[in-house]
C-alpha positions in Angstrom: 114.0 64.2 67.6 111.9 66.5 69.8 109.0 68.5 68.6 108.4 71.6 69.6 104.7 73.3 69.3 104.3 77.3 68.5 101.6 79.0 70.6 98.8 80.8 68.5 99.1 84.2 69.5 95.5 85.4 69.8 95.3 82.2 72.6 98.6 83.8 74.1 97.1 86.7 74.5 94.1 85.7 76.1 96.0 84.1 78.5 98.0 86.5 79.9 94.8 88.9 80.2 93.0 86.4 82.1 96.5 86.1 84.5 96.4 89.6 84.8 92.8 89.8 85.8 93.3 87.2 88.5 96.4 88.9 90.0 94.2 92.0 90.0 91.4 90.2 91.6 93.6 88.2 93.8 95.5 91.3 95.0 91.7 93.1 95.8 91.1 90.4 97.6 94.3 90.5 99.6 93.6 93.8 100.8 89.6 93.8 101.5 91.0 90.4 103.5 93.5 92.7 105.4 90.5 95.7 106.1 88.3 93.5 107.5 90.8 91.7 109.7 91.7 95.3 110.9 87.9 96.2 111.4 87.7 93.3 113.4 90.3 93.8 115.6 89.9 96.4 116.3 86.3 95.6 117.3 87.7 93.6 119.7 89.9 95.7 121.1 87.4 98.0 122.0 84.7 95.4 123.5 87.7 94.1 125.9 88.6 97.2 127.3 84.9 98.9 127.1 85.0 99.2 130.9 88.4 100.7 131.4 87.6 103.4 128.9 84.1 104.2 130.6 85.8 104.8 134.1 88.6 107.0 132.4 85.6 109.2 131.2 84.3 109.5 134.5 87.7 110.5 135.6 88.0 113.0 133.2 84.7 114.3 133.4 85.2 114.9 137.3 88.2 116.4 136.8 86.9 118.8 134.3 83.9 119.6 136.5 86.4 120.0 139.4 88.8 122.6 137.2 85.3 124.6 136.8 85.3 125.0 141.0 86.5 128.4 141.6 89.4 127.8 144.6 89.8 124.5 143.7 93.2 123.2 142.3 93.4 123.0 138.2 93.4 119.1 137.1 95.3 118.9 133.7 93.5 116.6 131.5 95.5 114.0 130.3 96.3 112.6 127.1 93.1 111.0 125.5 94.9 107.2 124.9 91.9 105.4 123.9 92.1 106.1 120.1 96.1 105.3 119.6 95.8 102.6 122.3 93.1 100.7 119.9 94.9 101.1 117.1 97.9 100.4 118.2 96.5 96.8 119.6 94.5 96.9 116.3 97.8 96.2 114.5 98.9 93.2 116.5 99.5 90.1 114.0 98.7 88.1 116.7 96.8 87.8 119.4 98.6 88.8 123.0 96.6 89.1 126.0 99.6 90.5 127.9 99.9 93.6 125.7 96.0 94.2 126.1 96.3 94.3 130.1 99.4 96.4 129.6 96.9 98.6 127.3 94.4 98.8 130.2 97.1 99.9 132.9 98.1 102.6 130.8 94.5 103.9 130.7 94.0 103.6 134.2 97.1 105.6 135.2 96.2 108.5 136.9 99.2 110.2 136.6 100.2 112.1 133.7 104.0 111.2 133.8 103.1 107.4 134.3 100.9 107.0 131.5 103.2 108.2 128.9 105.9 106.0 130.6 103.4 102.9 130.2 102.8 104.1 126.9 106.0 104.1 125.3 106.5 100.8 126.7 103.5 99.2 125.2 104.5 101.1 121.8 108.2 98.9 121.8 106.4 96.0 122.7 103.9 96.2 120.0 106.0 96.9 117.6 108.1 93.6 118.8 106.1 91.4 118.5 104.5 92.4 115.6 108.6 91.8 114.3 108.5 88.5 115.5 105.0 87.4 114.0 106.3 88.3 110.7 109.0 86.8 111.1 107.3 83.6 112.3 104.8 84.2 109.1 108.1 84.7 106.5 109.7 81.3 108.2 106.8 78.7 108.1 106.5 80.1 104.2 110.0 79.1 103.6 109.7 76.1 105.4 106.3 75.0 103.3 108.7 76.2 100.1 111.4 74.5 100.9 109.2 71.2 102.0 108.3 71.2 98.2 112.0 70.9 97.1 112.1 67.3 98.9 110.5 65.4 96.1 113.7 66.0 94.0 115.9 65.2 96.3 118.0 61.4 96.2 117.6 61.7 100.3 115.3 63.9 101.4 114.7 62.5 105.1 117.9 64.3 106.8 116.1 67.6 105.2 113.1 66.6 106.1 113.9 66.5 110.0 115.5 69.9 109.8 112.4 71.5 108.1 110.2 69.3 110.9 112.4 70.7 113.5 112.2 74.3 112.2 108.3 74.4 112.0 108.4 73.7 115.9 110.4 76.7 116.5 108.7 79.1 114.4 105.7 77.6 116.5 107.3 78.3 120.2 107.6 82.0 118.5 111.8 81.4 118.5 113.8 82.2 115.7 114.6 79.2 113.5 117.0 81.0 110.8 119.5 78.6 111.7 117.5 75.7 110.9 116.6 77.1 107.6 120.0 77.9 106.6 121.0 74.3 107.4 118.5 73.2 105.6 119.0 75.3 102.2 122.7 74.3 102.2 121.7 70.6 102.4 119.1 70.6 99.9 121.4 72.9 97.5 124.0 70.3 97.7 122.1 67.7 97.2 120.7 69.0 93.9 123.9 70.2 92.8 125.1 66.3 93.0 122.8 65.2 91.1 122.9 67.9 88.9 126.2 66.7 88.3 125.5 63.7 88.0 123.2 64.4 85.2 125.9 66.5 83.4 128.6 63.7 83.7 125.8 60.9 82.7 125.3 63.4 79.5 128.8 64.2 78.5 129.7 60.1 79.0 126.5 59.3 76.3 127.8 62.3 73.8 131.4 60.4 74.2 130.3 57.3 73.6 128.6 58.4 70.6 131.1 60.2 69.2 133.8 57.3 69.9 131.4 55.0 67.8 131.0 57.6 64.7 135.0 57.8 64.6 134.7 54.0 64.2 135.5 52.9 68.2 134.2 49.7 70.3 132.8 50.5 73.6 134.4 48.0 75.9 133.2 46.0 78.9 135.9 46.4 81.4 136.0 46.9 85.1 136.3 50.6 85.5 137.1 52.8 88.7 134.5 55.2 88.5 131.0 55.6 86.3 133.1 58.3 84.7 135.5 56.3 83.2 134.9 54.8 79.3 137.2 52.4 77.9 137.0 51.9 73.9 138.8 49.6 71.4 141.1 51.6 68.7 142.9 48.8 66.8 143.5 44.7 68.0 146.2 46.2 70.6 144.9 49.5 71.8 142.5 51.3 72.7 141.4 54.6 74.6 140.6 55.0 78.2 138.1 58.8 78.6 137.8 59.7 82.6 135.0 62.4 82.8 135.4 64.5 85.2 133.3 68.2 86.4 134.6 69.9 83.4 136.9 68.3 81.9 137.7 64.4 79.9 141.1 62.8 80.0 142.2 61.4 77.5 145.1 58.6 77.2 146.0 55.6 75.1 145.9 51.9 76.5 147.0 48.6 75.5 144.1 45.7 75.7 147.4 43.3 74.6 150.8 42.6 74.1 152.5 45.5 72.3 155.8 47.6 71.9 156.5 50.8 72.0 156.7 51.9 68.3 153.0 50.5 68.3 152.3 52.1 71.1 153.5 55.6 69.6 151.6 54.6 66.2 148.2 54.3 68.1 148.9 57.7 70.2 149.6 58.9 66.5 146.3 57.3 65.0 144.2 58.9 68.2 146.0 62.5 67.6 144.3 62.5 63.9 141.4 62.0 65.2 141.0 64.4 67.9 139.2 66.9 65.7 136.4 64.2 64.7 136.2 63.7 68.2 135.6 67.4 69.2 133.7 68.5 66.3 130.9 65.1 67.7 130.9 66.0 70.9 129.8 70.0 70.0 126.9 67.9 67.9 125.7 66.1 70.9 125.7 69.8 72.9 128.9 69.9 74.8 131.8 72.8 73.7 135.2 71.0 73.7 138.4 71.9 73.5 142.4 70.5 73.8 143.5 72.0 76.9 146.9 69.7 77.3 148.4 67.5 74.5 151.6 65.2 75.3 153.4 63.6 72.7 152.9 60.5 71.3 155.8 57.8 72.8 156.4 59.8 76.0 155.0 57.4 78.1 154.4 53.6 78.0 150.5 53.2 78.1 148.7 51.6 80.8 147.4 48.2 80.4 143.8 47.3 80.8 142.7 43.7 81.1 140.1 42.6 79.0 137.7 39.6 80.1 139.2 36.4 79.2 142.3 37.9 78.8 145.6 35.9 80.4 147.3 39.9 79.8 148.3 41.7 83.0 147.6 44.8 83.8 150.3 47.7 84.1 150.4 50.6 85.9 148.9 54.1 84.1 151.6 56.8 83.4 151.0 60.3 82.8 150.3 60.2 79.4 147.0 62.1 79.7 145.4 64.4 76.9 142.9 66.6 79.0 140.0 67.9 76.6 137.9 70.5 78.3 134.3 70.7 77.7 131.1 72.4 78.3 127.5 71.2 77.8 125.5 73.7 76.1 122.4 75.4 76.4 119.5 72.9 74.8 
């Protein structure tokens, strides 16, 4: 029997309040975390390239007085940089030295044309390698997520290797998508096994159960798989279930010496009590139903060999009564 405990509402309540109060305060936090991280950047941004930016003044500052010489050729100003430059580097994910003296050659262009060229250029490469550090950020998340998955896992060290191989990409700032989908597809089949496992394990125990209500003997008889269930019907026969994803088959065996009107009187005897059967199992959780029925005395059964038995084995026919079946929801 399990016991289930109701939640007292006010204390419900309360609880999702305070859960929405921490995601409130959580998300704040987030985003003050993410201003000041800006702010600071872009601090530092400025202090690095303080000296570049007080010799472009100078520049400008001569040109303008020079404009102001009568005779003397027009300068155009240029485009004032600083401010986009800085924020520009201000948005970098990551720190990149490279893109800070590419910053600094675009400010000390002198020529108009050049310094839009170097500008563009520093734009696209910004904006790539801020791609690649989120990309690097989203990767070692799904790696740490994934590394969380390994506990439930039957063996988790092949996974393991992948993920330890991925966080070393992600770290050399290379693209390790194709570790991670390795990865997934192991650990997804490995929990769909033993999902499965866990569903046939299930169905076997409602079978067994049910077999014993309708009056069966569970025998203990070398089997070829863990699926397979081999009960006692009568002195003669008995009934060999093979669980399989999704479905049971069904047959009549003899454990002795028989003939075949017994053996069509046991097939007959099992046939009445298919519906017992059916309407156990959907008691224990699993929807069953007769998707194949053969009639009784088709076939001569196979014969299983019980321990201590002088009785040799025959060969199984095709007398097989699939019952499909599906565990429900519990």
């Amino acid at each position: 029997m399990i016991a289930s405990g109701t939640l007292v509402a006010g204390n419900s309540d309360a609880m999702l309040r305070q859960c929405d109060e921490l995601e409130e305060k959580l998300a704040r936090s987030v985003n003050e975390l993410e201003r000041r991280r800006l702010d600071a950047r872009t601090h530092q941004v400025m202090a690095g390239m303080q000296d570049i930016l007080v010799e472009m003044q100078q520049r400008e500052q001569r040109a303008a007085a020079a404009a102001s010489v009568p005779h003397e050729p027009v300068v155009p100003l240029r485009v004032d940089y600083a401010d986009k430059i800085s924020a520009r580097l201000a948005s970098l994910r990551v720190d990149a030295p490279e893109l800070v003296d590419a910053a600094r050659d675009v400010l000390a262009a002198t020529e108009p044309a050049r310094a839009r060229l170097l500008y563009a250029d520093l734009v696209d490469r910004i904006e790539e390698a801020n791609r690649r550090a989120k990309r690097a950020e989203a990767q070692r998340t799904e790696v740490a997520e994934l590394r969380a998955q390994l506990s439930h896992l039957p063996d988790p060290d092949p996974v393991q290797a992948l993920l330890d191989q991925a966080a070393t990409t992600v770290d050399r700032n290379v693209d390790s998508e194709g570790l991670l989908a390795r990865a997934r597809a192991a650990i997804t089949w490995q929990l769909d096994r033993v999902a499965a496992q866990s569903d046939r394990e299930f169905v076997r125990q409602a079978m067994e159960d049910s077999l014993r209500e309708l009056g069966y003997d569970v025998l203990d008889v070398n089997v070829e798989t863990p699926g397979t269930l081999v009960v006692r019907q009568s002195g003669t026969h008995g009934l060999r279930a093979d669980i399989r994803d999704g479905e049971i088959s069904l047959r009549a065996v003899r454990l002795a010496t028989s003939d075949a009107a017994a053996d069509r009187d046991a097939e007959d005897e099992f046939c009445r009590r298919v519906p017992g059967l059916i309407s156990g199992m959907s008691r224990r959780g699993l929807t069953s139903s007769v998707k194949e029925q053969k009639l009784p005395g088709l076939y001569t059964p196979e014969t299983i060999s019980l321990p201590g038995s002088s009785i040799r084995p025959a060969p199984r026919q095709d007398a097989v009564q699939p019952t499909v079946h599906k565990r429900n929801a519990r």
